[in-house]
N, C-alpha and C positions, 0 to 999 in steps of 0.2 A: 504494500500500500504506500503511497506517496506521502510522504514527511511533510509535516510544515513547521518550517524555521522557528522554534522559538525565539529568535530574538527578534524576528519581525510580528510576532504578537502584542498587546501590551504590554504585560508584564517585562517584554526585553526593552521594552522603547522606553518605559519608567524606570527601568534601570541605569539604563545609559542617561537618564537626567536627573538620577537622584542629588549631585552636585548642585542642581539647580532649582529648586522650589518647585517656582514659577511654572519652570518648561514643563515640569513634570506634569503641575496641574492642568497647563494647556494641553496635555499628551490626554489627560484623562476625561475633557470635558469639550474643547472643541478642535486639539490640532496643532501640531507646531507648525503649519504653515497659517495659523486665522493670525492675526496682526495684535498689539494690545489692545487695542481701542475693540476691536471686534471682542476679544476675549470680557474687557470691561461692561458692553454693552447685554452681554449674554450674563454675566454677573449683574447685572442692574436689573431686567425682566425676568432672570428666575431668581433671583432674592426678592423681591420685589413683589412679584407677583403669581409667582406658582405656589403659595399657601394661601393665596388671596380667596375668601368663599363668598358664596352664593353668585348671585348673579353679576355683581361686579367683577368678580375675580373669574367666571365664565366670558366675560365680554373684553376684560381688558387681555384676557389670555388669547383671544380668538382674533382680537385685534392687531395684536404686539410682538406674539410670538411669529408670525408670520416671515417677518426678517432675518428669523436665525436659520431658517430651510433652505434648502437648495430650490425648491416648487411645492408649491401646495394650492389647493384648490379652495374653492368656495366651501362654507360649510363647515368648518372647523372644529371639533368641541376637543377640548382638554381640560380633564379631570383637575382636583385640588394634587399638588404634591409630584406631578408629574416629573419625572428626571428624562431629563432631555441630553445625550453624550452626541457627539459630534453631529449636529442638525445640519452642517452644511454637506453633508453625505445623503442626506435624505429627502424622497421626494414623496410627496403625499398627496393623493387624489383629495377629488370633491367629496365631501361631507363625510369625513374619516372622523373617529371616535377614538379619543385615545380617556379612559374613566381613571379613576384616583389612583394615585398611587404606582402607577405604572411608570417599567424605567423600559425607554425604548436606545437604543445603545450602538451608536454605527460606525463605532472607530475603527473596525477590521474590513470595513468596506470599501469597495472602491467608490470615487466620486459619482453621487445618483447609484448606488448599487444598492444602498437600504430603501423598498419600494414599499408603498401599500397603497394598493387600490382605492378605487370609488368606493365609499361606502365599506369600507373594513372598520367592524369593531374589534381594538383590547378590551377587555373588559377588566375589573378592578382590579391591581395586584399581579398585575401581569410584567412577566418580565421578557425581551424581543432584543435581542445582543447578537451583533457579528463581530466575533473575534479574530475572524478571516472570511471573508468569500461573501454574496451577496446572499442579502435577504427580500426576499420578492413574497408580498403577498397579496392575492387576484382579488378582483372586484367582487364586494359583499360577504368576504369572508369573517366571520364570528369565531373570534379566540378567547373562551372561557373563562372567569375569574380563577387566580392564581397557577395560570399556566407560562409555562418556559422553554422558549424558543431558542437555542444558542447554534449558529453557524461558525463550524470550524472549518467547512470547505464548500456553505453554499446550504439553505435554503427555500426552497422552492414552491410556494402551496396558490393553489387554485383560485379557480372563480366559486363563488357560495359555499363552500369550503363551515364546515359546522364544527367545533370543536367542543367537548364540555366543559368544566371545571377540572383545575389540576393536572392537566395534560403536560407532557413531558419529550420536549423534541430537541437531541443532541447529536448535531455534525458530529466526526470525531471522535476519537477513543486513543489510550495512549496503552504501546507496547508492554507489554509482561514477562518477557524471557530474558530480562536485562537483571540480577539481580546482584550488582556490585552496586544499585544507586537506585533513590528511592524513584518510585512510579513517576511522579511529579516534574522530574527530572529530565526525562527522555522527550523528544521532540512528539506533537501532535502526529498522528497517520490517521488518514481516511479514507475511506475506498470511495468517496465521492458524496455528492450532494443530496440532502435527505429531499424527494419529491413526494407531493400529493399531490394527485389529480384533482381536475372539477367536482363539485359538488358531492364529495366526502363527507360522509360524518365521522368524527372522532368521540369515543365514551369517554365516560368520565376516568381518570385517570391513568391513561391510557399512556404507555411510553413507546416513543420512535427512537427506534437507534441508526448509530451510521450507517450511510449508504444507501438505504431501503428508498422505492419509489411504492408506492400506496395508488393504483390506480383510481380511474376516475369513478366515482358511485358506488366506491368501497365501502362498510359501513364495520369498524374495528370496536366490540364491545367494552364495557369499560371494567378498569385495569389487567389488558390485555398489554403482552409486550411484545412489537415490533420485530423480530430480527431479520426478515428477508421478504425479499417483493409480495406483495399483496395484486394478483389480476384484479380487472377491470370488474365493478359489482360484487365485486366478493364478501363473505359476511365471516369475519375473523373474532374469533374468541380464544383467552385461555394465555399463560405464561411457558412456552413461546406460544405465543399468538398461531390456530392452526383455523384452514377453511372450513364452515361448517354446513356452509349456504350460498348460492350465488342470487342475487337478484334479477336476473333472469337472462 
């Protein structure tokens, strides 16, 4: 399986600027290439106003936030508490929902590589992080309170795309046959990018692991786990997750 560098992760690029405060926190929030003034100003709208509540703290967020994205569309709503990590990475269709508490996270992406559609909800508590490779999610796709998205080499999920509470989708795994030095240690491998097709449903805590594509009208019961492709319609239950039913 193909390695990804750790030092071109976070963790390596905060390294190399632990000398330096600043760059560090720039490395971790918007970027050692955004300028200070850009970094300051993204410091003033989320101090400022991402714990702001009710409807003012809805309006100035929908307002204000706007400037720290790469694109966004009309429509906007973000929750109270929202963590917002490299937004000039990210583009965001019309009338996306990002609810409280959610940290959306794009520093492993390339420029415009952290996507989400029309009409895609986080729902509360949700966490949506590329720590390598792009994160793409399709138009009206619904990501369940307290689920967690992490790209280590790319993921990929559909249009109307259904997930429930507590879902669990992880790019990436690190080698085990190395025992001079802890797990932690050894560089990411991934046999490639977690996919889901169109209009999927995902159960309630349900985990995807590297690699697997999840065809389109698949329906994976909940906490069922992932570990190798799923056809098109298929109805998956059970740890590992085995066919039990096709939808037609």
């Amino acid at each position: 399986m193909p390695a990804i560098d750790k030092a071109e992760t976070i963790r390596g690029r905060l390294a190399r600027a632990r000398h330096a405060p600043i760059q560090a926190y720039k490395e971790l929030t918007v970027g050692d290439d955004v300028s200070l003034w850009q970094l300051m100003r993204y410091e003033l709208l989320t101090g400022l106003f991402g714990p702001c509540p009710g409807a003012l703290g809805f309006l100035l967020r929908q307002r204000l936030y706007r400037s720290l994205f790469a694109s966004v569309g009309a429509g906007l709503v973000l929750g109270r508490n929202v963590v917002v990590r490299h937004p000039g990475r990210m583009v965001l269709g019309a009338n996306v929902t990002i609810d409280d508490n959610c940290v959306v996270d794009g520093r492993g992406a390339p420029p415009g590589g952290f996507c989400l559609g029309d009409g895609v909800i986080l729902n509360r508590n949700c966490i949506v992080q590329s720590k390598s490779g792009r994160v793409v999610l399709g138009e009206r796709t619904s990501i369940g309170a307290n689920s967690v998205i992490v790209s280590a080499s790319g993921v990929e999920i559909g249009r109307a795309v259904l997930t429930a509470g507590a879902c669990y989708v992880s790019a990436g795994t690190y080698p085990i046959d190395d025992l001079t030095r802890p797990v932690m240690d050894n560089n990411v491998v991934s046999k490639g990018p977690i996919r889901i097709g169109d209009g999927a449903w995902i159960g309630t805590s349900v985990v995807i692991l590297d690699g697997v594509t999840i065809g389109r009208d698949a329906v994976i019961g909940a906490g069922a786990v992932v570990t190798k492709d799923v056809p098109e319609r298929a109805v998956m239950v059970g740890v590992p997750a085995r066919q039990v039913a096709s939808r037609g």
